[in-house]
Every structure is written in structure tokens, then in C-alpha cells.
C-alpha positions in Angstrom: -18.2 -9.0 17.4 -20.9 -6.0 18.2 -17.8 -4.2 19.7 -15.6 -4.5 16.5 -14.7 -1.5 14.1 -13.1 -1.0 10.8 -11.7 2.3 10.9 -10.3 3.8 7.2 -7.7 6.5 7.0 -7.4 9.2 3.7 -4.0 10.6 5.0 -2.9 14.3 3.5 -0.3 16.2 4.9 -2.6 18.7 7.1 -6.0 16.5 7.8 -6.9 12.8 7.5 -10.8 12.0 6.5 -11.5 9.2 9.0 -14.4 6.5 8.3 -15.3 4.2 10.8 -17.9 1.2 10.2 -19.4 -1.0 12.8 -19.3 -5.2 12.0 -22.6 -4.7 9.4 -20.7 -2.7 7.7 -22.9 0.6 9.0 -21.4 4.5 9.2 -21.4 5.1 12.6 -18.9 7.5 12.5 -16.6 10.1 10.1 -14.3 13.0 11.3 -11.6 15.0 9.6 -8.9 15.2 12.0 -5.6 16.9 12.5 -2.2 15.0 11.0 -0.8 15.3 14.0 0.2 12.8 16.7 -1.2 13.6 19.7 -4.6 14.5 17.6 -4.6 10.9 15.9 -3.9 8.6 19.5 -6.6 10.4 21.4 -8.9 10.2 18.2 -8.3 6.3 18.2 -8.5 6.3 21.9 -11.8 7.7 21.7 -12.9 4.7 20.3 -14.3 1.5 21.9 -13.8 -1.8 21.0 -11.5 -4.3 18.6 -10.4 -1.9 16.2 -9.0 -2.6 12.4 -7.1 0.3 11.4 -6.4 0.8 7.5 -4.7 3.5 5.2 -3.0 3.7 2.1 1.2 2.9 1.2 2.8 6.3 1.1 5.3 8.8 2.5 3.2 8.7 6.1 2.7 5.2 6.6 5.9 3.9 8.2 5.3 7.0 11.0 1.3 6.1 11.2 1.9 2.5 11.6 4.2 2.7 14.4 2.0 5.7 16.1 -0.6 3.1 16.1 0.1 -0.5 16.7 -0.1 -0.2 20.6 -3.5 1.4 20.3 -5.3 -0.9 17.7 -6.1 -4.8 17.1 -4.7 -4.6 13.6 -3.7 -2.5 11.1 -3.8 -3.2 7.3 -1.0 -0.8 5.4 -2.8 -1.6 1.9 -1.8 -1.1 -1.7 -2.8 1.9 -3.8 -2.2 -0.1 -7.0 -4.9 -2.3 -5.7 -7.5 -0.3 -4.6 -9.5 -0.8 -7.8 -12.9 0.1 -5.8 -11.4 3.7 -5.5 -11.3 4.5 -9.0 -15.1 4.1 -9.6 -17.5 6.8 -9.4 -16.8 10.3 -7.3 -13.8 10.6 -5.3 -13.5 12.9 -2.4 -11.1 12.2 0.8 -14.7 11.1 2.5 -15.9 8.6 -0.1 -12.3 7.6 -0.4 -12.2 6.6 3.1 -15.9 5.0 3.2 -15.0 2.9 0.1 -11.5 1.8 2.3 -13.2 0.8 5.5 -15.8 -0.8 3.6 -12.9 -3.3 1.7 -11.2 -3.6 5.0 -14.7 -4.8 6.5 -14.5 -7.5 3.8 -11.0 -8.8 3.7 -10.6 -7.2 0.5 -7.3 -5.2 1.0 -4.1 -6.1 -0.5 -1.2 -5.4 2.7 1.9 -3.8 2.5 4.2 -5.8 4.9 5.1 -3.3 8.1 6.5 -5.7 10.5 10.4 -5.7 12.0 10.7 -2.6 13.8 14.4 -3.8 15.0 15.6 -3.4 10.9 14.0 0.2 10.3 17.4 1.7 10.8 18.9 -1.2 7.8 16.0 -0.3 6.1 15.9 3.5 5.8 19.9 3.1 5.2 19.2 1.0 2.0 16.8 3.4 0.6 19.0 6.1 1.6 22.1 3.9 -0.4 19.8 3.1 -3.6 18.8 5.9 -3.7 21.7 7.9 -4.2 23.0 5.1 -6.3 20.2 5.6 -8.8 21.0 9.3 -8.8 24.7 8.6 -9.4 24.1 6.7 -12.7 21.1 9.2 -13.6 24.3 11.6 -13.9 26.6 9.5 -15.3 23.8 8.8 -18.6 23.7 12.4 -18.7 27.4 12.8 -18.5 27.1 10.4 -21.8 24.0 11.7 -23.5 26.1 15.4 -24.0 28.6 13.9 -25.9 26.6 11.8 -28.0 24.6 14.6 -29.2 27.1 16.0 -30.5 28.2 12.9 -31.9 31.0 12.1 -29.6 31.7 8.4 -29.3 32.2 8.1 -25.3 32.6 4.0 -24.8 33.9 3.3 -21.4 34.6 4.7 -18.0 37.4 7.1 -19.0 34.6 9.9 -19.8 34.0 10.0 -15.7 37.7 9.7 -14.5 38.3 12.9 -13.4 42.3 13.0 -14.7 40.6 12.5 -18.1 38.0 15.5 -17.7 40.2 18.3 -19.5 40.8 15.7 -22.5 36.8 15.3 -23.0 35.8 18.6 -22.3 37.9 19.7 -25.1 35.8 17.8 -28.0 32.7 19.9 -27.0 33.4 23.0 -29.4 30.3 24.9 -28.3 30.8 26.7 -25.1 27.1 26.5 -23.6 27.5 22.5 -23.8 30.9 22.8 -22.4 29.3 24.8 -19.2 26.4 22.1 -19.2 29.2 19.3 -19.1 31.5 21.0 -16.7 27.8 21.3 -14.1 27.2 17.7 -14.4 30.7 16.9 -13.2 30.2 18.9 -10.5 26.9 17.0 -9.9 28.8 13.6 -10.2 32.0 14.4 -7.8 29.4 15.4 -4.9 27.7 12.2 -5.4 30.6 9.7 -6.0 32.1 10.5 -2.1 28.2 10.6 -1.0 27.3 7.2 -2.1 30.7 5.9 -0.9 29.6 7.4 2.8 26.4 5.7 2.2 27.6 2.6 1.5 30.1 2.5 4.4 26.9 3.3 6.7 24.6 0.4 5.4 27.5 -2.1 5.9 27.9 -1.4 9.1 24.3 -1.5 10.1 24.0 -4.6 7.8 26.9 -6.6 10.4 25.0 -6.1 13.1 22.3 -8.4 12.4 22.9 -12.3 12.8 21.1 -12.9 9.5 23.9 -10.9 7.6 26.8 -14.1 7.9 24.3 -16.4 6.7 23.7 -14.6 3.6 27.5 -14.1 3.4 27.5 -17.4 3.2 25.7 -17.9 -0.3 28.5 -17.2 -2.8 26.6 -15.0 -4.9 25.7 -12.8 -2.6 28.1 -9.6 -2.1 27.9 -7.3 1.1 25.9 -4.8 -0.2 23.3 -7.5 -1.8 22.9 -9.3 1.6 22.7 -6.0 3.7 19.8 -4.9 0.8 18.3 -8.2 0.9 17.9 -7.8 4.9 16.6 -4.6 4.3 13.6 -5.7 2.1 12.7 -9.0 2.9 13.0 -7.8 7.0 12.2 -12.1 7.8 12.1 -14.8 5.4 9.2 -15.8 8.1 6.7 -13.8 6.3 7.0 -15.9 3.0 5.0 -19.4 4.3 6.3 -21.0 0.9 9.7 -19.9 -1.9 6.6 -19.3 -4.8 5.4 -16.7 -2.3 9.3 -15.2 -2.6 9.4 -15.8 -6.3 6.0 -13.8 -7.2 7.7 -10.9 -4.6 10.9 -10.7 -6.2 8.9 -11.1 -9.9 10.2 -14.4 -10.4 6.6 -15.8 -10.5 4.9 -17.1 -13.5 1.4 -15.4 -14.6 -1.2 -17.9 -16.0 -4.6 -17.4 -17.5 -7.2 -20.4 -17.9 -10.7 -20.5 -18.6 -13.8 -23.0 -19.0 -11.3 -25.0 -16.1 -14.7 -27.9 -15.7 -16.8 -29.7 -18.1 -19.4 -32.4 -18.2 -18.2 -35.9 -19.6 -21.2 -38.4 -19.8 -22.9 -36.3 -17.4 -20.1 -36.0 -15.2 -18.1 -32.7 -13.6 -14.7 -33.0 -15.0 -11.4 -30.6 -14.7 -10.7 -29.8 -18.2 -7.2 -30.8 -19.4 -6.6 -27.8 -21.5 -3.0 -26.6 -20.6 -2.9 -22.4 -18.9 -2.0 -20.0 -20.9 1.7 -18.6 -19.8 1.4 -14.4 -19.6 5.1 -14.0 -18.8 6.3 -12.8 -15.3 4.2 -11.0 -12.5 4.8 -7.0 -13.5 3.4 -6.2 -9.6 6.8 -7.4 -7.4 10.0 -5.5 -5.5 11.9 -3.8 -8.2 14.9 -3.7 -5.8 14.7 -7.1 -4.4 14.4 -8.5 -8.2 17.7 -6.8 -9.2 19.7 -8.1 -5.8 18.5 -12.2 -7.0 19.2 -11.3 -10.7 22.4 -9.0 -10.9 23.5 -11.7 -8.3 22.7 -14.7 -10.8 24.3 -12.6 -13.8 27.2 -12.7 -11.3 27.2 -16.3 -10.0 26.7 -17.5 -14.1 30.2 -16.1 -15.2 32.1 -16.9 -11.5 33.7 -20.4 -11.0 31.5 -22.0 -8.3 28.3 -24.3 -7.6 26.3 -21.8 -9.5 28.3 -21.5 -12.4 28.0 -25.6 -12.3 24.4 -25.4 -11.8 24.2 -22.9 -14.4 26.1 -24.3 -17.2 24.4 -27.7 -16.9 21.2 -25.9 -17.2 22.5 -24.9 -20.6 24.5 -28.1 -21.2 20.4 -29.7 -21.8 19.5 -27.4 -23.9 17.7 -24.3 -22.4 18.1 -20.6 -23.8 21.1 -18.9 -21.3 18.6 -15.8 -20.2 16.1 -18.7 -19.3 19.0 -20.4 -17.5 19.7 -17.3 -15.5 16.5 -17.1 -14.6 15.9 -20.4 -13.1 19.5 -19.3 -11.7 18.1 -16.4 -10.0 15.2 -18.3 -8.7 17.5 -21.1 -7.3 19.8 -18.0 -5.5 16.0 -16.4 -3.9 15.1 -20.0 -2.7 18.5 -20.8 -0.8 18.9 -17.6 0.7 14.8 -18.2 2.1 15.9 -21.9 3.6 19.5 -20.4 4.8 18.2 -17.6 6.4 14.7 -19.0 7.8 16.8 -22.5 8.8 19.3 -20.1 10.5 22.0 -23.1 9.0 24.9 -21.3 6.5 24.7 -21.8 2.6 25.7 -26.0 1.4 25.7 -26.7 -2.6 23.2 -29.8 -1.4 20.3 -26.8 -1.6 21.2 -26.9 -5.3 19.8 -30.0 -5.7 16.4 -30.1 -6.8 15.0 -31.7 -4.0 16.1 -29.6 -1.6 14.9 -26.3 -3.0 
């Protein structure tokens, strides 16, 4: 234990403030250091003993992580979100990093997962694919918002088709809004083509993986959702329980109690007051929660087991968008046991027992 160090990293693009602590939690050591590879390895080098490396979720970490796993005991990719310690008092890159090794010292450091190498092509490809997507339909609302400011009704997906783009360019009468129209198109046809290329590239990568017929296998899930899904999640292995993949993919239920105990003729008791239901976890994976719930909107209207499962949800009397949800849930849980089992998708996982 005399030989272990918790070593914090505030990472900039040209220097990264360095704190390292011993096991009592004492300075022995701070250094602003190059951000550059060979400067960082001989830095940790330097350094004797188990080491526990930590340093913020951001556009380095990915790089940083892999630079340092062979060198280090552990390292601790943490949230930013969390980090409440940060916000209190001065900031500078040097308290900054004393306050981080200080929470890594203590356990006190909520992780970012960093763990299947072998997927960081999938996964770079799926950012790469949403992200263009979510530019794609950034330009197709603007596309939409010209024309209804000028009080153009625009319904439909005739506005985009491009053998409709003389028609609609016509009804703009002011010639500066025309021009504004006629860029976004511009912006839209070198995007449409893009994504498409982007999409053909993620699928490809996406077969490669065993895990990608399993998935296939769940009826609700498409080709793009399972290759996304891989992307994410990287191993169900890393979620010990489904409630661990519900509160990921913002599925999970946020309670409140207080005054949980009480004496009762001078004995400790659990109070019996019900928790207070706050809605759904806000802090989850955005992406991941769109894959299990555009993929339950989908299942819902589709003849299948989930539409079954779905309507006899509604058939006893609960609200359709709570009925999704549970749907959306159910889809999360059966692709955790199909892929984690390594067995392909059977309706017996609808039944309640088995998921």
C-alpha cells in the first residue's frame, strides 16, 4: 500500500496539470507536462509503484486511455457532470487536479466505461453515422422553418424531393429567402449521399462482430439499431443486473424517501411510507435510449410478439405511452440476456419470469 499513487490529470490541448497523492492522501508530487505522447509515458514511467490514473470524459480521453493502460494499474475515465467537488471554491488546472486525485483516493469518481478496444472501429463509425444523421435532419427543419415563416404550409416529404424543388422555390416571392432556400438544398444534397456512405460503412463493420446476428434476431431490432446498440453498450458483460441497463438507457425510475426508520415501542423499525416517484433518470445514453424506444414505437404498430406483448399491456388497462415504455424496457432486457447468453431471441423472454 506505501507504494500506491493516485495520479489526477487536467487535460488541455498544449499542457496537462498533473497531481499525484501518495495512499494518505499527501502531495508528493505536481508537474505541468507536455500533451504529447512520448512526454506523458515517460512522465508515468517516472513513477514508482501501483498507480491509479484519472482524468476527465472529453475529446482526449479515448487517445489518453489507450496511451496508458499498459503503463498503469487502473485508470478511472470519470464524469464531468459529476465532479460536484470541482465547482466549489477557486479553480485553476492545479486545484482542479488536486481536488480529482483527492476523489480518486477515496472512490469517489463516477467512471466513464473505456473497455472493448476490438469495437473502437464500430464505435467511431456510429458516431461518425449519428452524427451526420443529426445534421441531416438539423437541415431538413431548416429547409421547413423558411417556408413557414413566410407562412407556407410544407406537410410532408415532397418539400425535400429534389423533382419538387423548382415547384417550392417558387412560393418564396422574396428573392434573399429564395437564395437562403436554394443554400440549404445545397447543404441537404451533400449530406443525403454522405449519410447513405456512412451507413453502408457502419453495416459492414457492424457484420463483422458475432454479437450482430443475435441482435438480428430480436424482431425489433433493425440493422442500423443492432450495429448502434453494439456500438454503445461495447458488452452486455459490463451491466451485472437489466436495472443497471435500464438506468443507462434512462429507463430507470428516480425515487426520493426520507425519515426511512422509526422507533415503535422502543423499537428500530423501517417506516412503511411509500417513495416518492421523481420520474425517469435525466443522467443516461441519449443514443442508446432512442435505439430501445424508436425500436418499441416500432415493435407496438408491427404484427409480432411485441405487438402481442404490447397490446395486452393495454388490453388491462395501462396508458399506451406507459405501455411503450414497459415495451421498451422489455426490448433493452432481451437484447442484455440474448446477447450476454450468446442464445438467439425466443418470445419465452417475454414472459415475465424470464426477463
Amino acid at each position: 500500500m506505501n507504494g500506491t499513487k493516485y495520479v489526477a490529470m487536467d487535460v488541455h490541448t498544449a499542457a496537462i496539470s498533473v497531481a499525484v497523492l501518495n495512499f494518505d492522501g499527501k502531495l508528493i508530487m505536481e508537474s505541468v507536462i507536455e500533451a504529447k505522447r512520448s512526454t506523458i509515458v515517460q512522465f508515468v514511467q517516472g513513477l514508482r509503484g501501483e498507480l491509479f490514473v484519472t482524468f476527465e470524459e472529453g475529446t482526449w480521453s479515448a487517445w489518453l486511455y489507450d496511451l496508458l493502460t499498459p503503463y498503469v494499474t487502473k485508470i478511472v475515465v470519470c464524469d464531468p457532470r459529476r465532479n460536484a467537488l470541482l465547482k466549489e471554491g477557486s479553480a485553476n488546472d492545479r486545484i482542479d487536479a488536486r481536488k480529482l486525485a483527492e476523489l480518486l483516493r477515496t472512490n469517489s469518481l463516477r467512471s466513464v466505461y473505456h473497455g472493448e478496444n476490438g469495437l473502437r472501429t464500430l464505435k467511431e463509425l456510429a458516431r461518425s453515422y449519428l452524427t451526420i444523421n443529426k445534421d441531416l435532419v438539423r437541415v431538413m427543419s431548416r429547409v421547413k422553418a423558411v417556408y413557414r415563416s413566410w407562412g407556407i404550409p410544407c406537410a410532408g416529404q415532397s418539400v425535400y424531393h429534389p423533382g419538387h424543388r423548382e415547384e417550392w422555390l417558387r412560393k418564396i416571392t422574396q428573392a434573399s429567402v429564395r437564395r437562403r432556400a436554394e443554400l440549404l438544398y445545397e447543404q441537404l444534397d451533400a449530406l443525403v449521399p454522405l449519410r447513405q456512405r456512412a451507413r453502408q460503412d457502419l453495416l459492414a463493420e457492424g457484420k463483422k462482430h458475432p454479437a450482430w446476428k443475435l441482435l438480428r434476431s430480436i424482431p425489433a431490432l433493425g440493422p442500423i439499431r443492432a450495429a448502434v446498440l453494439m456500438a454503445i453498450v461495447q458488452t452486455p458483460h459490463r451491466f451485472r443486473t437489466k436495472r443497471m441497463l435500464w438506468k443507462y438507457s434512462g429507463f430507470g425510475v428516480v425515487t426520493q424517501t426520507s425519515a426511512d426508520h422509526r422507533y415503535v415501542n422502543g423499537q428500530l423499525q423501517r417506516s412503511k411510507k411509500p417513495a416518492f416517484v421523481r420520474g425517469l433518470d435525466p443522467a443516461h445514453n441519449h443514443q442508446l435510449k432512442y435505439v430501445f424506444k424508436s425500436a418499441a414505437v416500432q415493435a407496438s404498430t408491427t404484427k409480432g410478439p411485441f405487438q402481442e406483448f404490447y397490446q395486452a399491456l393495454v388490453a388491462k388497462g395501462m396508458r399506451p405511452d406507459m405501455a411503450r415504455l414497459t415495451l421498451a424496457r422489455k426490448i433493452a432486457t432481451i437484447s442484455w440476456i440474448v446477447w450476454k447468453k450468446g442464445a438467439a431471441f425466443d418470445a419465452k423472454y417475454l414472459k415475465p419470469k424470464a426477463a
